[in-house]
Backbone of each chain as nested JSON, in Angstrom:
{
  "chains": [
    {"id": "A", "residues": [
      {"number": 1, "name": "UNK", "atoms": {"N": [92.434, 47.677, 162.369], "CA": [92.154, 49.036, 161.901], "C": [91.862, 49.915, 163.119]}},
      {"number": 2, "name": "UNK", "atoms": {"N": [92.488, 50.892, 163.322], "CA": [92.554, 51.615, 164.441], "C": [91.893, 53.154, 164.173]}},
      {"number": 3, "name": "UNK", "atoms": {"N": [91.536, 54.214, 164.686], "CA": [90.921, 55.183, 164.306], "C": [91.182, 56.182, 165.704]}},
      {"number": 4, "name": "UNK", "atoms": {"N": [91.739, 57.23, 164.905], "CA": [92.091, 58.248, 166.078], "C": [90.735, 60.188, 165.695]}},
      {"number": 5, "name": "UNK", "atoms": {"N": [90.872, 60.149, 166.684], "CA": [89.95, 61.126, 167.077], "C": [90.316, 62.668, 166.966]}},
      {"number": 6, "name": "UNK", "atoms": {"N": [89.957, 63.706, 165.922], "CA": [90.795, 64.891, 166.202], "C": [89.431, 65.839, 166.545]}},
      {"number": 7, "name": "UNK", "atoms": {"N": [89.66, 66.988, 167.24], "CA": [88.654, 67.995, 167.602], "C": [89.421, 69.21, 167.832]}},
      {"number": 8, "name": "UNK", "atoms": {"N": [88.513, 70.038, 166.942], "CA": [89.298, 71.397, 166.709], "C": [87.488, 72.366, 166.894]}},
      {"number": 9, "name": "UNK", "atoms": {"N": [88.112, 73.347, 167.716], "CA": [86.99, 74.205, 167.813], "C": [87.36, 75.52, 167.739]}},
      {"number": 10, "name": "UNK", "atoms": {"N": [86.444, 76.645, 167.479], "CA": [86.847, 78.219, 166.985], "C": [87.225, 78.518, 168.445]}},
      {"number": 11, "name": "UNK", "atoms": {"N": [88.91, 79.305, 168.495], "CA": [89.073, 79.995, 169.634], "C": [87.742, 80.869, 170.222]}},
      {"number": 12, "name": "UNK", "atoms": {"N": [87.908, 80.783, 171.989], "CA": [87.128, 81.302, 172.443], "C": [86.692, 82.664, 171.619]}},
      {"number": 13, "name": "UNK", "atoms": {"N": [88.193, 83.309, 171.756], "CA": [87.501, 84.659, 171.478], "C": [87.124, 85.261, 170.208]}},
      {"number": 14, "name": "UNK", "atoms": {"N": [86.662, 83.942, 168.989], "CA": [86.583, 84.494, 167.517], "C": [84.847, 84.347, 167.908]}},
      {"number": 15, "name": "UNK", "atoms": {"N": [84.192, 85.284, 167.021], "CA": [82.912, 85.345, 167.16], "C": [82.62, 83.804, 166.354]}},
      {"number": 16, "name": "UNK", "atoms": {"N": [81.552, 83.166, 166.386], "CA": [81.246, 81.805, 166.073], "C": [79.975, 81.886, 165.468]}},
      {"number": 17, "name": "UNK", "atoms": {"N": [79.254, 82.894, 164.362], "CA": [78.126, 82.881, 163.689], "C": [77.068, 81.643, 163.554]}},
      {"number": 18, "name": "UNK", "atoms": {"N": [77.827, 80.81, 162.953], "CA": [77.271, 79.367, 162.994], "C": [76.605, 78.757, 164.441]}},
      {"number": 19, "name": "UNK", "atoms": {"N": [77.534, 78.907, 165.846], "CA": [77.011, 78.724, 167.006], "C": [75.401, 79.801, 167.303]}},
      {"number": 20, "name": "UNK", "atoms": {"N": [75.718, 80.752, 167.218], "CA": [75.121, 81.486, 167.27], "C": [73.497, 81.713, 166.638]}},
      {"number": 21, "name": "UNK", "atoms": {"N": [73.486, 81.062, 165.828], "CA": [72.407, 80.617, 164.542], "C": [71.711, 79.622, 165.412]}},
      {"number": 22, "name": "UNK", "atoms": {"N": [72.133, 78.874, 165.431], "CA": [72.131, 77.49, 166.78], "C": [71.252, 78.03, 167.879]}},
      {"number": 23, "name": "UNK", "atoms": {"N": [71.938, 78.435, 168.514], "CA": [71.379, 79.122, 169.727], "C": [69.943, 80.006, 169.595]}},
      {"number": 24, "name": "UNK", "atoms": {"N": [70.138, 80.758, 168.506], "CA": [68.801, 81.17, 168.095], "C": [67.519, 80.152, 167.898]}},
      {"number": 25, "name": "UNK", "atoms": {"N": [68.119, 79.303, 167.084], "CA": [66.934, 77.909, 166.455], "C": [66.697, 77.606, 167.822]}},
      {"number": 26, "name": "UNK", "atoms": {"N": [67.23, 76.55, 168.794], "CA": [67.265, 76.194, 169.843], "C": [65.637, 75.885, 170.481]}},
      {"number": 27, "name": "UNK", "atoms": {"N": [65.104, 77.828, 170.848], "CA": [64.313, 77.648, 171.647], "C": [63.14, 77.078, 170.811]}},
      {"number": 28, "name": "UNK", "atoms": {"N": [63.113, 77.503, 169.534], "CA": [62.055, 77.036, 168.411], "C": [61.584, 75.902, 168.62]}},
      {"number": 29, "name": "UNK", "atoms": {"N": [62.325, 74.96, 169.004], "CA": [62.323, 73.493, 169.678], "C": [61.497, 73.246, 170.647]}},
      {"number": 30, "name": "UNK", "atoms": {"N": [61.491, 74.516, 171.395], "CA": [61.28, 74.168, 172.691], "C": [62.325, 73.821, 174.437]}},
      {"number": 31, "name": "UNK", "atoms": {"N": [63.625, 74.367, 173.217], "CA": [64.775, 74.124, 174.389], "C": [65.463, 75.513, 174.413]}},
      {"number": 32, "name": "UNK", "atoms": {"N": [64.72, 75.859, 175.715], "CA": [65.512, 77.026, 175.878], "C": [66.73, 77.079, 177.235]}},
      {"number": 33, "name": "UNK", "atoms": {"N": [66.937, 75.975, 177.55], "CA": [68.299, 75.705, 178.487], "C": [69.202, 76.117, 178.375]}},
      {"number": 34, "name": "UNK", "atoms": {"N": [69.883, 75.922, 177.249], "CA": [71.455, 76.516, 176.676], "C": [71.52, 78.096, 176.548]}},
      {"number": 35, "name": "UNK", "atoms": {"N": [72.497, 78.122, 177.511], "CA": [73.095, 80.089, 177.42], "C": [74.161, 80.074, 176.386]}},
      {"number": 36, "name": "UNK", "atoms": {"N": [74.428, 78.888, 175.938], "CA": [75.615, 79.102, 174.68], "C": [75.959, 78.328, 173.804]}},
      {"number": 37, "name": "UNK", "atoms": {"N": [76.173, 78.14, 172.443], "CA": [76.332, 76.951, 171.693], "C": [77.413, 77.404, 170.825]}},
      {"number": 38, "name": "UNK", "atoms": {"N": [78.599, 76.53, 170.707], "CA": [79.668, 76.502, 169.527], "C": [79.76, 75.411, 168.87]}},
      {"number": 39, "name": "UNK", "atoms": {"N": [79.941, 75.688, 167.774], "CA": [80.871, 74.452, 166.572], "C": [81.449, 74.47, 165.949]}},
      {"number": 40, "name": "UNK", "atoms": {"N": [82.321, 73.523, 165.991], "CA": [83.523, 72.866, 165.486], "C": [83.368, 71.876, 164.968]}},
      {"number": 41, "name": "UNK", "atoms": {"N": [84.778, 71.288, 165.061], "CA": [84.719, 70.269, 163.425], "C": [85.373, 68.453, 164.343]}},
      {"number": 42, "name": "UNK", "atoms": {"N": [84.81, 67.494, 163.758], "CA": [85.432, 66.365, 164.413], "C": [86.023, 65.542, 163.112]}},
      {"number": 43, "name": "UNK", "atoms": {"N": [87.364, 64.813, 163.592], "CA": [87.538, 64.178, 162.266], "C": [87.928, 62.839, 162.601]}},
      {"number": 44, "name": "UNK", "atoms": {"N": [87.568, 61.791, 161.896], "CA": [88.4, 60.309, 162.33], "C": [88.87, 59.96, 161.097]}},
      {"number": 45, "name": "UNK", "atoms": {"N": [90.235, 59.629, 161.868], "CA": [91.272, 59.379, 161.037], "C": [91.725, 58.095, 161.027]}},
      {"number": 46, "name": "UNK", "atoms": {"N": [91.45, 57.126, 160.507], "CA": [91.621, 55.402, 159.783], "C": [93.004, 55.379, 159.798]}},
      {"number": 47, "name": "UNK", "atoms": {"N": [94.402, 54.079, 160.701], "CA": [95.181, 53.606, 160.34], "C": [95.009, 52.393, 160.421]}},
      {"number": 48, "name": "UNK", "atoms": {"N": [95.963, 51.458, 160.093], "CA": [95.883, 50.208, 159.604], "C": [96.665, 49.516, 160.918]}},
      {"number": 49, "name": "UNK", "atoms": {"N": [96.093, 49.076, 161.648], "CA": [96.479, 48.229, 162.675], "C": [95.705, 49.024, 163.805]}},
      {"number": 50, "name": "UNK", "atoms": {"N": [96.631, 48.727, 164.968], "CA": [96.526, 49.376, 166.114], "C": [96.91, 50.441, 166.296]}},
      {"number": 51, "name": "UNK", "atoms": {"N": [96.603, 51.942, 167.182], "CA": [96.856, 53.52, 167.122], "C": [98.299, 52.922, 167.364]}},
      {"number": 52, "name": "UNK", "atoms": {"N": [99.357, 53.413, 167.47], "CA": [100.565, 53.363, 168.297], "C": [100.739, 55.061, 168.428]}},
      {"number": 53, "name": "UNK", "atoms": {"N": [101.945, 54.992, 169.464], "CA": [102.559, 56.39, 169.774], "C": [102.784, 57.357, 168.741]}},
      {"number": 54, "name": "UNK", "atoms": {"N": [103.332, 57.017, 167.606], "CA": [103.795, 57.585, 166.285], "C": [102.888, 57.848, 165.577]}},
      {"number": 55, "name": "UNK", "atoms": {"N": [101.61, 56.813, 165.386], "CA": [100.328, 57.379, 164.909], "C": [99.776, 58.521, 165.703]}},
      {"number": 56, "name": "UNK", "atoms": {"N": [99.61, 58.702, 166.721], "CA": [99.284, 60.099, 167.161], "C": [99.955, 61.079, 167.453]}},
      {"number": 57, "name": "UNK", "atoms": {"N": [101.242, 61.384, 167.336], "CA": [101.812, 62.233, 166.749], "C": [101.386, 62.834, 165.534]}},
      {"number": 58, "name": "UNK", "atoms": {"N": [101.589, 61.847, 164.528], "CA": [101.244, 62.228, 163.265], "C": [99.971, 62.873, 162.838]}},
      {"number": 59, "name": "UNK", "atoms": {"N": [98.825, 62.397, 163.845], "CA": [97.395, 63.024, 164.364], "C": [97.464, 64.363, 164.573]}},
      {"number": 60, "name": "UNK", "atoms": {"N": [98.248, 64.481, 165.68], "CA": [98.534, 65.938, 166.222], "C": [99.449, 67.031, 165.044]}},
      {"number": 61, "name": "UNK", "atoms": {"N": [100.115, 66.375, 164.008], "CA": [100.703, 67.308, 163.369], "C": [99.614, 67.331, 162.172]}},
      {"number": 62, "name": "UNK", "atoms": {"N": [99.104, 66.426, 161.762], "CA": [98.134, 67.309, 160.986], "C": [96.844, 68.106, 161.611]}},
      {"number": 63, "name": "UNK", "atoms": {"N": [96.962, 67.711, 162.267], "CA": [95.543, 68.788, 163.1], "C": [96.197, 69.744, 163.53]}},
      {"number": 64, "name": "UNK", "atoms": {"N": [97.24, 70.462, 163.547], "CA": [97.782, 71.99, 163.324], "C": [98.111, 72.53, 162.106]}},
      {"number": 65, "name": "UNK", "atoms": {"N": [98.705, 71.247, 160.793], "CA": [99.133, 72.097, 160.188], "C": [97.386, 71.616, 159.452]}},
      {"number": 66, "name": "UNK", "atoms": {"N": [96.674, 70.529, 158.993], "CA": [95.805, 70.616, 157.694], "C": [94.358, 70.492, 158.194]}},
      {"number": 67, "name": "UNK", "atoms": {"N": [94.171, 70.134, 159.338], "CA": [92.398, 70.086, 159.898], "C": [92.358, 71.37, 160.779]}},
      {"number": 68, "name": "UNK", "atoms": {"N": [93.155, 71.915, 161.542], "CA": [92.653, 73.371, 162.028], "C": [93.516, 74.747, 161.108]}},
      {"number": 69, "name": "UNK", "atoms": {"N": [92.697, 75.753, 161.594], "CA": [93.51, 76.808, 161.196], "C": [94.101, 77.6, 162.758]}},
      {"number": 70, "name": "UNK", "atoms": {"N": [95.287, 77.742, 162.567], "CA": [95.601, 77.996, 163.693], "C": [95.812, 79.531, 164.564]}},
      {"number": 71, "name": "UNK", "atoms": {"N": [94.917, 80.163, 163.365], "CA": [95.112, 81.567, 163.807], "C": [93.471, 81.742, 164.366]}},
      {"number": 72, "name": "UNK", "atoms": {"N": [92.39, 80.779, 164.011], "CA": [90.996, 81.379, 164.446], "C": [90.405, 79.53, 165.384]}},
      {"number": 73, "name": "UNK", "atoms": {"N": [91.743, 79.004, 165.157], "CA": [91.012, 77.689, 165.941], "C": [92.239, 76.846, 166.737]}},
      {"number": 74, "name": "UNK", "atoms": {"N": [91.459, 76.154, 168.054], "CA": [92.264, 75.33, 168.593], "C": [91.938, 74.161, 168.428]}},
      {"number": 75, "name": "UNK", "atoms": {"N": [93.076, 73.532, 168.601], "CA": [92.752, 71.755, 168.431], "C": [92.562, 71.421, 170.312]}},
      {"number": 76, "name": "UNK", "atoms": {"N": [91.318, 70.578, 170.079], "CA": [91.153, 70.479, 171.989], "C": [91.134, 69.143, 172.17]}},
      {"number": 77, "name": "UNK", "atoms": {"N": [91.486, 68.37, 171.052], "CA": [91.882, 66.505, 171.804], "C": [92.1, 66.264, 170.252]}},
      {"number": 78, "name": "UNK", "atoms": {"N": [92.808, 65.403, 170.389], "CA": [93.985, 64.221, 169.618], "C": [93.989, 62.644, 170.854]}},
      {"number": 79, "name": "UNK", "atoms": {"N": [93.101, 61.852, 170.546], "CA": [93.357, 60.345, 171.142], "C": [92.698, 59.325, 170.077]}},
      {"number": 80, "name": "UNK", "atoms": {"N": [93.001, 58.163, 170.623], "CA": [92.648, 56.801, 170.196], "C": [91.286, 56.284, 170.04]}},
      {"number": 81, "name": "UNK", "atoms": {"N": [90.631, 56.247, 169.171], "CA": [89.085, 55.866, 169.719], "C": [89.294, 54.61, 169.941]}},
      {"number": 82, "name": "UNK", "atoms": {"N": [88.022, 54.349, 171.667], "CA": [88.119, 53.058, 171.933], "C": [87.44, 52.098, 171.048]}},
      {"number": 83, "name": "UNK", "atoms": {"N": [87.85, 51.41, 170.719], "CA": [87.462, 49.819, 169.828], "C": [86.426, 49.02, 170.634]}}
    ]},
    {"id": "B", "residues": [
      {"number": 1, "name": "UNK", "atoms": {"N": [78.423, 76.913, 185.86], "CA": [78.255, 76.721, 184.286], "C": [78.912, 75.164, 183.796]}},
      {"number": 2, "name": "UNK", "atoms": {"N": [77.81, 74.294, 183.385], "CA": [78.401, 72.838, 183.039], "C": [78.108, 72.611, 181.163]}},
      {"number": 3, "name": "UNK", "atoms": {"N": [78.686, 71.947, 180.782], "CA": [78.993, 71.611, 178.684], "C": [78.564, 70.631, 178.517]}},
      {"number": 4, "name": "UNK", "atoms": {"N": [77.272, 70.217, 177.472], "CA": [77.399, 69.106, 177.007], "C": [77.909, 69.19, 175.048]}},
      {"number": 5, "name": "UNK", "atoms": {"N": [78.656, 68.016, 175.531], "CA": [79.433, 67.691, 173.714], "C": [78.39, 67.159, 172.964]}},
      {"number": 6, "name": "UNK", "atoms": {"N": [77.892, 67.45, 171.966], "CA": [77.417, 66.801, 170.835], "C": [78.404, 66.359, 169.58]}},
      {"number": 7, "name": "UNK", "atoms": {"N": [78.131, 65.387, 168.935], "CA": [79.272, 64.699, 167.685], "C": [78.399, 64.261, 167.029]}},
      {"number": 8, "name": "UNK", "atoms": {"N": [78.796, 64.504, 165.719], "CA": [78.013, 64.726, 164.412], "C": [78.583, 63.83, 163.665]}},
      {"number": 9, "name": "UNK", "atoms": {"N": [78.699, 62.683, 162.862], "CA": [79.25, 62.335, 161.686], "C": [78.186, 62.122, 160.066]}},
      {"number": 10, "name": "UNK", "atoms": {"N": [79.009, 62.253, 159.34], "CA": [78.205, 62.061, 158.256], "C": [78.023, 60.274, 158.315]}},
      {"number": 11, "name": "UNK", "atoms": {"N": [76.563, 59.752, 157.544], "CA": [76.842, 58.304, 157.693], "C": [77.862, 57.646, 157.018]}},
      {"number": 12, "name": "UNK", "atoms": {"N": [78.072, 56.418, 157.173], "CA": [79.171, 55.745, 156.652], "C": [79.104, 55.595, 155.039]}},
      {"number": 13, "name": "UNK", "atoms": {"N": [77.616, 55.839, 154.918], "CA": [77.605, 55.202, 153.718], "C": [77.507, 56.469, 152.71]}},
      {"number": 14, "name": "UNK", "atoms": {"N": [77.755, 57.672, 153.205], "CA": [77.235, 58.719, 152.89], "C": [78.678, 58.9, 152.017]}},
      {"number": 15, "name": "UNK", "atoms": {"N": [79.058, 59.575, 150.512], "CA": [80.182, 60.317, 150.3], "C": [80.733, 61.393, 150.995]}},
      {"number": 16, "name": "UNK", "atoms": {"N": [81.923, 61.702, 151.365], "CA": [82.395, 62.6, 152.122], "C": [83.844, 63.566, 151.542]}},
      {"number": 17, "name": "UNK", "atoms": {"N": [83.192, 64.48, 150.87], "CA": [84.012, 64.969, 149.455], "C": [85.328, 65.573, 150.672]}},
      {"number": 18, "name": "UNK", "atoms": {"N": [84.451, 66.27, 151.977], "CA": [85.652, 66.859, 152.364], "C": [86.532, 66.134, 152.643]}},
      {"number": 19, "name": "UNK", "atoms": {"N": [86.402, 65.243, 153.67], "CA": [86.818, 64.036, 154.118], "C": [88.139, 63.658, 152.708]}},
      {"number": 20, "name": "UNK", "atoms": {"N": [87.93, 63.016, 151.982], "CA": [88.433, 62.753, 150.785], "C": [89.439, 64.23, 150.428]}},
      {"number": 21, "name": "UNK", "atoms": {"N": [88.868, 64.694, 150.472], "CA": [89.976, 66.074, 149.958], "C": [91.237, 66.2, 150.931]}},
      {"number": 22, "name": "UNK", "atoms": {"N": [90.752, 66.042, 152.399], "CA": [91.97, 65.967, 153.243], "C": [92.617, 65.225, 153.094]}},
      {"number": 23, "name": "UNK", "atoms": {"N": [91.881, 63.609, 152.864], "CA": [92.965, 62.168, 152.989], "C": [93.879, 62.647, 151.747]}},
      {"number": 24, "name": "UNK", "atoms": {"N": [93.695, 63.786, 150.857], "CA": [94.391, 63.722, 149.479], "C": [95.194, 64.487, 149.766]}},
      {"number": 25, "name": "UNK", "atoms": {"N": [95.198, 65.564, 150.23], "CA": [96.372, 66.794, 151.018], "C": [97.399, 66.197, 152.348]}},
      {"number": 26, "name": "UNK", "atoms": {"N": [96.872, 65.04, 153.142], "CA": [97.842, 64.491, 153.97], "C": [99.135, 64.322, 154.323]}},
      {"number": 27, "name": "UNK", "atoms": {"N": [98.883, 63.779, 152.187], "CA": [100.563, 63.094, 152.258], "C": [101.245, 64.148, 151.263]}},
      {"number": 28, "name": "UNK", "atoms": {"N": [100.961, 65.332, 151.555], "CA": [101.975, 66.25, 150.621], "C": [102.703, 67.437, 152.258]}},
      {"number": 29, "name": "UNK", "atoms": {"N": [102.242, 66.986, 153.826], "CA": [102.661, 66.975, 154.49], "C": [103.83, 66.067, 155.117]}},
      {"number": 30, "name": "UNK", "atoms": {"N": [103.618, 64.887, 154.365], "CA": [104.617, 63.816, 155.034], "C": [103.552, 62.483, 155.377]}},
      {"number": 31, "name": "UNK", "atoms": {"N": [102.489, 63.286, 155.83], "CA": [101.909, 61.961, 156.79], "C": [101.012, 61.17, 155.674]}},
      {"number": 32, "name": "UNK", "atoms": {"N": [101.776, 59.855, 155.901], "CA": [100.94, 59.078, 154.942], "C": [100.225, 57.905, 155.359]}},
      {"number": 33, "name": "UNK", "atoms": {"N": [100.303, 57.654, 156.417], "CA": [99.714, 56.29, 157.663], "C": [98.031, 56.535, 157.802]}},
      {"number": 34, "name": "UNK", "atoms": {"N": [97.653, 57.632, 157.131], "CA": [95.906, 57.232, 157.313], "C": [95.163, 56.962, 156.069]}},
      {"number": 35, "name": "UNK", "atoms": {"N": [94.864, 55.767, 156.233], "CA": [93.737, 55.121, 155.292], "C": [92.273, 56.209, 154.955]}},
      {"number": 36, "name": "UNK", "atoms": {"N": [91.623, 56.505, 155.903], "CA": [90.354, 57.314, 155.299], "C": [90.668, 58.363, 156.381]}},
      {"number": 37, "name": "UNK", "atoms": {"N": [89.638, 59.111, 156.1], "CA": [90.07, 60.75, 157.271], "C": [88.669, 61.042, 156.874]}},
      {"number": 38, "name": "UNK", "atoms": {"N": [87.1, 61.077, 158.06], "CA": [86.335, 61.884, 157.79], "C": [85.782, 62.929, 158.724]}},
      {"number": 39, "name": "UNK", "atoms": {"N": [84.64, 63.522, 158.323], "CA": [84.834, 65.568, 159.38], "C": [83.616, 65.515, 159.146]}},
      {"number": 40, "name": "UNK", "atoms": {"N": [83.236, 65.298, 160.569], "CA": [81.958, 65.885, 160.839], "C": [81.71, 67.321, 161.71]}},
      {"number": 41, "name": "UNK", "atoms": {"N": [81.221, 66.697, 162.656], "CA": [80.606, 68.192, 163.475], "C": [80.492, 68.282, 165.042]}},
      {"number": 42, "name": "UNK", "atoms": {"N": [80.94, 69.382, 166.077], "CA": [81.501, 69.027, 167.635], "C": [81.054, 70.181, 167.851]}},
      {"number": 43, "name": "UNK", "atoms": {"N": [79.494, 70.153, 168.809], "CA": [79.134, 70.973, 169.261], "C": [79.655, 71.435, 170.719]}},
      {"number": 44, "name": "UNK", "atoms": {"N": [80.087, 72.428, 171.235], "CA": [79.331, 72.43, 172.486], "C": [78.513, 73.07, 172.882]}},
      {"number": 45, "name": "UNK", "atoms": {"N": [77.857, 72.599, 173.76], "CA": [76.296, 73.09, 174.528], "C": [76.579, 73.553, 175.833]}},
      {"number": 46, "name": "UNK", "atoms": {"N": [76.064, 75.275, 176.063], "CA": [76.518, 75.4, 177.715], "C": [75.177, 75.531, 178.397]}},
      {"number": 47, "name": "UNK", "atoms": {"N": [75.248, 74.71, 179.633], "CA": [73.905, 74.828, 180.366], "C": [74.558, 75.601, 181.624]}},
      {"number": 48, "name": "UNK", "atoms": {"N": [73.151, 76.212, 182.804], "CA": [73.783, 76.882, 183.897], "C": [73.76, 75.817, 185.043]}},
      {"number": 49, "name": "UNK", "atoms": {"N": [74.952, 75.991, 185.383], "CA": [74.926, 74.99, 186.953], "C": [75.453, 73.731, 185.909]}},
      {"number": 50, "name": "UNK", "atoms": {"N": [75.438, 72.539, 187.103], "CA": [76.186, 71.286, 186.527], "C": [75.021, 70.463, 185.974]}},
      {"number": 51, "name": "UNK", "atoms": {"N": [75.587, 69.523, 184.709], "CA": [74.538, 69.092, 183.55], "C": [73.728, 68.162, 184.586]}},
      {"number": 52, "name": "UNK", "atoms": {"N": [72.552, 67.888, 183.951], "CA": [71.465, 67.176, 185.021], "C": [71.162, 65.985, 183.6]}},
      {"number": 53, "name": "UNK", "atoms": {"N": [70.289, 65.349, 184.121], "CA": [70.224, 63.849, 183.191], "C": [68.8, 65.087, 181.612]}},
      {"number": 54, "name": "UNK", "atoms": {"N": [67.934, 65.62, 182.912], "CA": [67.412, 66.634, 181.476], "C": [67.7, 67.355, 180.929]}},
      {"number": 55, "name": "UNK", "atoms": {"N": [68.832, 67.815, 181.188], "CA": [69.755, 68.537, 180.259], "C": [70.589, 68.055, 179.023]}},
      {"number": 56, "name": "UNK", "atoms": {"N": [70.916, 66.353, 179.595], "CA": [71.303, 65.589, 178.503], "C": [69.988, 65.567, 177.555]}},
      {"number": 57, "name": "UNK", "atoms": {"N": [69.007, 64.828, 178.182], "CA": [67.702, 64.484, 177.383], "C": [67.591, 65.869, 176.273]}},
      {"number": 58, "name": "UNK", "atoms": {"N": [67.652, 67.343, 176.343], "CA": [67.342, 68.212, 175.704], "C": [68.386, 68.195, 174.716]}},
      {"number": 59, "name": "UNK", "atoms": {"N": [69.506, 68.052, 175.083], "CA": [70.672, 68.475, 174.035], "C": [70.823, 66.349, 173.335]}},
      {"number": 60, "name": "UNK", "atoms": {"N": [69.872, 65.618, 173.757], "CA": [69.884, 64.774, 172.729], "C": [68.696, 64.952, 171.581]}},
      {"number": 61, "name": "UNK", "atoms": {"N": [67.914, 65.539, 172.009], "CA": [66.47, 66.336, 171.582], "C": [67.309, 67.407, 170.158]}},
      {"number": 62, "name": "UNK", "atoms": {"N": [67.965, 68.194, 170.768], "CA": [68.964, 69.239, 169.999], "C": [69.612, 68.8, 168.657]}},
      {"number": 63, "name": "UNK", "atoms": {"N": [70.307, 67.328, 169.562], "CA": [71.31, 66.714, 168.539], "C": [70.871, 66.384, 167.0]}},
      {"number": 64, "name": "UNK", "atoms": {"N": [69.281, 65.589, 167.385], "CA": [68.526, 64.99, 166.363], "C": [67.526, 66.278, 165.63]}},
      {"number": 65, "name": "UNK", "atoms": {"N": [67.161, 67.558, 166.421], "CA": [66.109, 67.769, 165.32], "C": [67.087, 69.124, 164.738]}},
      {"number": 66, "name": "UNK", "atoms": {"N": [68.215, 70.028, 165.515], "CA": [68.86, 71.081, 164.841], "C": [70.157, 70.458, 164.289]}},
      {"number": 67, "name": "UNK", "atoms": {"N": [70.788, 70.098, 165.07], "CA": [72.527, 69.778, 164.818], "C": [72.858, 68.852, 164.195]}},
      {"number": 68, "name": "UNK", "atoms": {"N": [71.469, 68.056, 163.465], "CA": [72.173, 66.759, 162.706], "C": [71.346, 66.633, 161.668]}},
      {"number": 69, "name": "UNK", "atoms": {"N": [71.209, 66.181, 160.609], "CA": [70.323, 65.9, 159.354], "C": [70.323, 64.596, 159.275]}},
      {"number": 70, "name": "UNK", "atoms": {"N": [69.396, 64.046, 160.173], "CA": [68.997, 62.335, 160.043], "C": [69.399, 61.498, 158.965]}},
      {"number": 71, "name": "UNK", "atoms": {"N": [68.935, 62.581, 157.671], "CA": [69.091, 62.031, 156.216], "C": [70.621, 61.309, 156.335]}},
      {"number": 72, "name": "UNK", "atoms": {"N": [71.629, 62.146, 156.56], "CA": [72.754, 62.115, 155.704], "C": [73.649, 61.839, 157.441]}},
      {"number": 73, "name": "UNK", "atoms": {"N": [73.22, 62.219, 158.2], "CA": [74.284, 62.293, 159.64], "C": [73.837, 60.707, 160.866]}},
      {"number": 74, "name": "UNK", "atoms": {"N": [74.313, 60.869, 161.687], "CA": [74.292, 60.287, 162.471], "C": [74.898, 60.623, 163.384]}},
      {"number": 75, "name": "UNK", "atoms": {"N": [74.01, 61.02, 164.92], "CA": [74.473, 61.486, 166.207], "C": [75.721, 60.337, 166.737]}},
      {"number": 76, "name": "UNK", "atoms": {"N": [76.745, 60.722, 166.956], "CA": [77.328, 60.364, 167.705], "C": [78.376, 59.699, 169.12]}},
      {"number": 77, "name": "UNK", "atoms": {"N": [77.583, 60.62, 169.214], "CA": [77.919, 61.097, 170.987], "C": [76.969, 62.029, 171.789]}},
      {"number": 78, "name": "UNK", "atoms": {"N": [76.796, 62.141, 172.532], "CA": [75.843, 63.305, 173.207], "C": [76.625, 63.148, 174.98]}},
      {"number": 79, "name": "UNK", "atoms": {"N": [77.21, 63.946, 175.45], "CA": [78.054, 64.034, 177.097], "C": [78.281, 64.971, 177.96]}},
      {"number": 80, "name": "UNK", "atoms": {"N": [78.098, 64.556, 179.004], "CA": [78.552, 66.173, 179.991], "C": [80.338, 66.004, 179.504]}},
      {"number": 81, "name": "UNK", "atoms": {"N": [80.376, 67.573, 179.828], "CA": [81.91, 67.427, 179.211], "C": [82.472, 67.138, 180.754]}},
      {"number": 82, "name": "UNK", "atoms": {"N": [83.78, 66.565, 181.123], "CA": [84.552, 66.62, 182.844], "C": [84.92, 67.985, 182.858]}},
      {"number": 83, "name": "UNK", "atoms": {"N": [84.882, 68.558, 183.5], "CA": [85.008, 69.583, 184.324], "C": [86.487, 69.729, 184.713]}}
    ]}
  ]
}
């Protein structure tokens, strides 16, 4: 059973509310280090054996057309998680 | 200016309606080679200058008391991003 890795985050230049919320809470903590916080979405995706070449393809085409949207987000890695 | 990644998953044992909703939309793309598909959460964190080991320590601090719900999540990952 193999499991591939997708990560899609809001283009730089879309405002990111949710990050932003974040960043506010932050110092509440006590952590006021971070000048910036975004989020995005991670997904693992279960095939049945080992990743092969064709399995991540198939990774990469659904993470444009059905896990990101491609007008307010980029996909920033498609790989193999190590086992 | 240096990034640390935070990764979010819901637990294993947790239901994952979205998760499930994608594995169900997959194969009306074509792609039918993934067994489960689940979506959590991919922060990034920007600190100033290059990440230091307390900078990790804070944004693992981050991970557990803002960016994750113990209940239902489980931290993932916590990393300077490479540069």
């Amino acid at each position: 059973m193999g499991r591939i890795i997708v990560e899609v985050m809001p283009k730089p230049e879309i405002l990111d509310p949710q990050g932003k919320a974040i960043a506010g809470a932050l110092p509440h903590q006590g952590l006021n280090i971070f000048t910036d916080v975004r989020q995005g979405k991670r997904f693992e995706l279960t095939v049945e054996g080992d990743v092969t070449e064709a399995d991540l393809e198939a990774a990469k085409k659904a993470a444009e057309t059905v896990l990101s949207n491609p007008v307010i987000e980029d996909v920033v890695g498609v790989y193999a998680e190590e086992q």
